[in-house]
C-alpha positions in Angstrom: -16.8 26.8 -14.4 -20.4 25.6 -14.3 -22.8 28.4 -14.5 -25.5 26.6 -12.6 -22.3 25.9 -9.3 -22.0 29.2 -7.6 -19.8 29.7 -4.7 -20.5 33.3 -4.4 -18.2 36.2 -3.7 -17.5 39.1 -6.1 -17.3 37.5 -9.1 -18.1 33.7 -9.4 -17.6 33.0 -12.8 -14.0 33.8 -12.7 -11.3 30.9 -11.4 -10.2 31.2 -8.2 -6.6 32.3 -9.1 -8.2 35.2 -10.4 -10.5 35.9 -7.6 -9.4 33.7 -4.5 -10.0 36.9 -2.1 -13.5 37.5 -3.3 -14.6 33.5 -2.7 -16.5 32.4 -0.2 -18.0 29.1 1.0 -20.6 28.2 3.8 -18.6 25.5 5.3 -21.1 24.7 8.4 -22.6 22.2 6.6 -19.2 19.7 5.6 -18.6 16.5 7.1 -14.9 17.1 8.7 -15.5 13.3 9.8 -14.7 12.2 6.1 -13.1 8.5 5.3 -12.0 7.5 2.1 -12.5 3.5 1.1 -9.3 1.3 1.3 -8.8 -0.9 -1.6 -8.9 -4.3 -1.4 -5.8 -6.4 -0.9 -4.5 -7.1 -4.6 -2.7 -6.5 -7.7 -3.8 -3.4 -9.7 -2.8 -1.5 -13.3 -1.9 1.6 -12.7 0.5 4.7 -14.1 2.7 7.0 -12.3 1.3 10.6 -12.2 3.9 12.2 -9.8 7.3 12.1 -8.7 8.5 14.6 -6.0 11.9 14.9 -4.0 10.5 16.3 -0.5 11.8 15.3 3.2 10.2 13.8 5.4 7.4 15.2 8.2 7.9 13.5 11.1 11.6 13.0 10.8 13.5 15.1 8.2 15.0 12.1 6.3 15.0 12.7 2.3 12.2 10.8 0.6 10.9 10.3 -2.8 7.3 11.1 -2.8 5.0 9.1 -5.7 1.8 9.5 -6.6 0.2 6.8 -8.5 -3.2 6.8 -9.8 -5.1 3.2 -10.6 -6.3 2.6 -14.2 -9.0 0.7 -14.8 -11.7 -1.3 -13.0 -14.2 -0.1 -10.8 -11.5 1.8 -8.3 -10.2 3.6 -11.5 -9.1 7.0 -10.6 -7.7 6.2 -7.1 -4.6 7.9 -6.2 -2.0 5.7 -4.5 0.5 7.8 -2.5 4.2 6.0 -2.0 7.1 6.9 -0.3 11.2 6.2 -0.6 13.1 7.1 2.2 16.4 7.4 1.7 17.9 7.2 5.2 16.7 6.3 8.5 14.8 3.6 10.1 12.4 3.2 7.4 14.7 2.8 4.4 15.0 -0.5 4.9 11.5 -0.9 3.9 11.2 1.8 0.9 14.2 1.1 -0.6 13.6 -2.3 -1.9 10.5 -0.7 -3.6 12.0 1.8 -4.8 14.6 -0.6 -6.3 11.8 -2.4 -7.9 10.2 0.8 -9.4 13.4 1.7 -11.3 14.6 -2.0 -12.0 10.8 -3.0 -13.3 9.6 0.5 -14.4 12.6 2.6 -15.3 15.0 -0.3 -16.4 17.5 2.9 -18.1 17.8 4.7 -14.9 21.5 3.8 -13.8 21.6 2.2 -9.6 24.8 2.6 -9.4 24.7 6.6 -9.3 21.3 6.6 -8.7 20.8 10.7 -7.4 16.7 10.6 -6.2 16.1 14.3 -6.8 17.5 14.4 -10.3 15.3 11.4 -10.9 11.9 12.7 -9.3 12.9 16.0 -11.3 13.3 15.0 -14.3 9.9 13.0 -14.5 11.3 10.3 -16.6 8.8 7.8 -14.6 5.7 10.3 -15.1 2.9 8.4 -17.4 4.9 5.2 -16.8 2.3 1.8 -16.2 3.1 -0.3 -13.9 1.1 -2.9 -11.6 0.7 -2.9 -7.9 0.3 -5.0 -5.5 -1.2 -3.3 -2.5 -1.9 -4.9 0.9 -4.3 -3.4 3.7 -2.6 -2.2 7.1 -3.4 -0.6 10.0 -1.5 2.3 11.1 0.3 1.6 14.6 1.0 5.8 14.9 0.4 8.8 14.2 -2.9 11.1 13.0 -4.1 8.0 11.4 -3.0 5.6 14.0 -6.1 3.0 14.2 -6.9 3.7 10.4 -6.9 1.4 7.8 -4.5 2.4 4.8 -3.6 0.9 1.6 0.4 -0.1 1.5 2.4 -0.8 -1.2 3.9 -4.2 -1.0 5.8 -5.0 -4.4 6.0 -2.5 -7.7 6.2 -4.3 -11.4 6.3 -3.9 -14.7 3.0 -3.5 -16.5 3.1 -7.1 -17.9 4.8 -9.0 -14.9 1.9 -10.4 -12.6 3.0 -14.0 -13.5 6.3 -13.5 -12.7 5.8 -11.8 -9.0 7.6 -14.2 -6.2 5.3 -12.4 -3.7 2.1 -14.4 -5.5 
């Protein structure tokens, strides 16, 4: 930790797994009103960092959760948060993607017995490169509804841009 950073409490220095009772912050002073800048409408490099079998919030349907994180360029860094559902209204949507991911990104993973909980387990995908190409929506509900958000809109290989029918 940085020795000039000091968040107080018993003993500073020390992580906070090793000291997460004696922490503590002065949070009157954070901007709770914070926004994060949407990307622009394109294609991006980027690699997959995370891979989780979760279900679903709002509706309990199982989902694949994926985290991807842009490489390159001046929104390097940027996380880019995915998700497959697997039933429900909105698999009609993710599961095209999510097609594409393992078709484009994980050609060996077998469709035909495809299990998405072994897969996001076994992190096969994780550090995989891929390319992006994100468009800009607005979200019609929810805690965000109103709120601009970056949307995945097609998933290919690292190399592909040519060859993308969405152009």
């Amino acid at each position: 930790m940085n020795e000039n950073f000091d968040l107080g409490g018993s003993n500073s220095a020390q992580e906070p797994e090793q000291d997460a009772e004696g922490m503590v912050f002065n949070l009157s002073g954070v901007n709770d009103d914070v926004s994060f800048e949407v990307l622009p409408k394109g294609t991006y490099d980027a690699v997959i960092e995370e891979l989780e079998y979760t279900l679903s919030q709002s509706s309990g349907a199982p989902m694949v959760h994926a985290v991807y994180s842009i490489v390159g360029g001046e929104f390097e860094g940027r996380k880019i948060h995915d998700y497959y559902l697997m039933t429900g209204k909105g698999a009609e949507f993710s599961l095209p993607r999510l097609k594409q991911l393992l078709t484009r990104v994980c050609p060996e993973v077998s469709l035909d017995n495809f299990n998405p909980k072994t897969f996001a387990e076994s992190g096969v995908a994780i550090n995989r490169m891929c390319q992006l190409k994100l468009v800009v929506q607005t979200q019609k509900k929810g805690d965000y509804k109103g709120e601009k958000r970056n949307g995945v809109r097609e998933i290919m290989s690292s190399a592909s841009v040519a060859s993308s029918f969405l152009g």
